[in-house]
C-alpha positions as a Python dict, from the first residue, in 0.01 Angstrom:
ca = {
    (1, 'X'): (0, 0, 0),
    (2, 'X'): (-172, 164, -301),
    (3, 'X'): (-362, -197, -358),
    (4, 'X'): (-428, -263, -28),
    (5, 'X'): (-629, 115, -76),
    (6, 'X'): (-750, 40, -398),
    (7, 'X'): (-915, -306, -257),
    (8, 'X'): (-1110, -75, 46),
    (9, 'X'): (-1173, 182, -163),
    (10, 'X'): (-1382, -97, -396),
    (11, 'X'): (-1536, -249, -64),
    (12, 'X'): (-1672, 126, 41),
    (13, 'X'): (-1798, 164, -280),
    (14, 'X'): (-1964, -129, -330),
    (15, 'X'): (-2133, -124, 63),
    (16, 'X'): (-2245, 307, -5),
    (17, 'X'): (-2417, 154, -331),
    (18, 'X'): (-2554, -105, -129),
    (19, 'X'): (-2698, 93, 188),
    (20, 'X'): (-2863, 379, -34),
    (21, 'X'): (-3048, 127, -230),
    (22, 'X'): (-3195, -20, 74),
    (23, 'X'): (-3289, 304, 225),
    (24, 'X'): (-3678, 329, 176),
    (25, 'X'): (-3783, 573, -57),
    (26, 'X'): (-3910, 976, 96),
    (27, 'X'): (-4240, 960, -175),
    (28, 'X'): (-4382, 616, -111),
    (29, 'X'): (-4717, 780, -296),
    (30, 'X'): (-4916, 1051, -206),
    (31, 'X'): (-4926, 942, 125),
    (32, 'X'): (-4591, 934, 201),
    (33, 'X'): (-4515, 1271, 90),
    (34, 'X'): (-4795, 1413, 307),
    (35, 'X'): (-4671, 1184, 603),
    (36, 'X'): (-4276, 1179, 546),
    (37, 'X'): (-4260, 1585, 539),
    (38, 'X'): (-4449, 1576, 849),
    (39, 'X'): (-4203, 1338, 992),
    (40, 'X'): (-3899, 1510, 833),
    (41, 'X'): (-4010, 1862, 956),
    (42, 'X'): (-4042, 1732, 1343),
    (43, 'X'): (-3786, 1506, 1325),
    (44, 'X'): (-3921, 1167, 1383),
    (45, 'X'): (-3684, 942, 1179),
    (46, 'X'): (-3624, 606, 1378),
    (47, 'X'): (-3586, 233, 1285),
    (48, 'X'): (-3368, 129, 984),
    (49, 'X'): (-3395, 406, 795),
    (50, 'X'): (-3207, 601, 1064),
    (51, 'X'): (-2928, 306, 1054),
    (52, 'X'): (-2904, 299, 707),
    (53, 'X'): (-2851, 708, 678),
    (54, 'X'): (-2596, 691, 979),
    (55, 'X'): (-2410, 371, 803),
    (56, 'X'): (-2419, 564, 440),
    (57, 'X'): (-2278, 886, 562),
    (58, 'X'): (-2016, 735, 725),
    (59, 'X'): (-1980, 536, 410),
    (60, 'X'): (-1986, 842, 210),
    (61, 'X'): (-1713, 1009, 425),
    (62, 'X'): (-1472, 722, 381),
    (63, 'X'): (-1547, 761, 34),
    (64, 'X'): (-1427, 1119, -16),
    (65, 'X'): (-1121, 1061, 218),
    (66, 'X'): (-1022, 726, 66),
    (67, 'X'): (-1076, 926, -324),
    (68, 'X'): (-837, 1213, -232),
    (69, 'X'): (-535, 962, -65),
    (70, 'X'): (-580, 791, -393),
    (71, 'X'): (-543, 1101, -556),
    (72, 'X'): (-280, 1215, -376),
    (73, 'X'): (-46, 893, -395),
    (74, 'X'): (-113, 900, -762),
    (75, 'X'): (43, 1213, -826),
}
């Protein structure tokens, strides 16, 4: 059981690491910080970007949950 958690927990890490790195950047220049606040403040975030956030935070939740049962069946 604890290997078969270990194993995922390695696999979530490895696909969080991979999904934030191939989120585009929020300062792609001066351009893109003038443009990506504008887009940030009314909300216009579509396309891959929005995929990759949704896919990371879920990511990033299984990450906290799978850390603290691995904590927990350590102890």
């Amino acid at each position: 059981m604890h290997t078969i958690l270990v194993v995922l927990y390695v696999i979530v890490c490895i696909s969080l690491i991979a999904t934030v790195l191939l989120q585009s950047g929020k300062s792609a220049g001066l351009s893109g910080s003038i443009a990506g606040g504008a887009q940030s403040l009314f909300g216009k975030k579509k396309g891959m970007d929005d995929l990759l956030g949704r896919i990371s935070t879920g990511l990033a939740v299984g990450f906290m949950a799978l850390a603290i049962v691995l904590t927990i069946l350590a102890s």
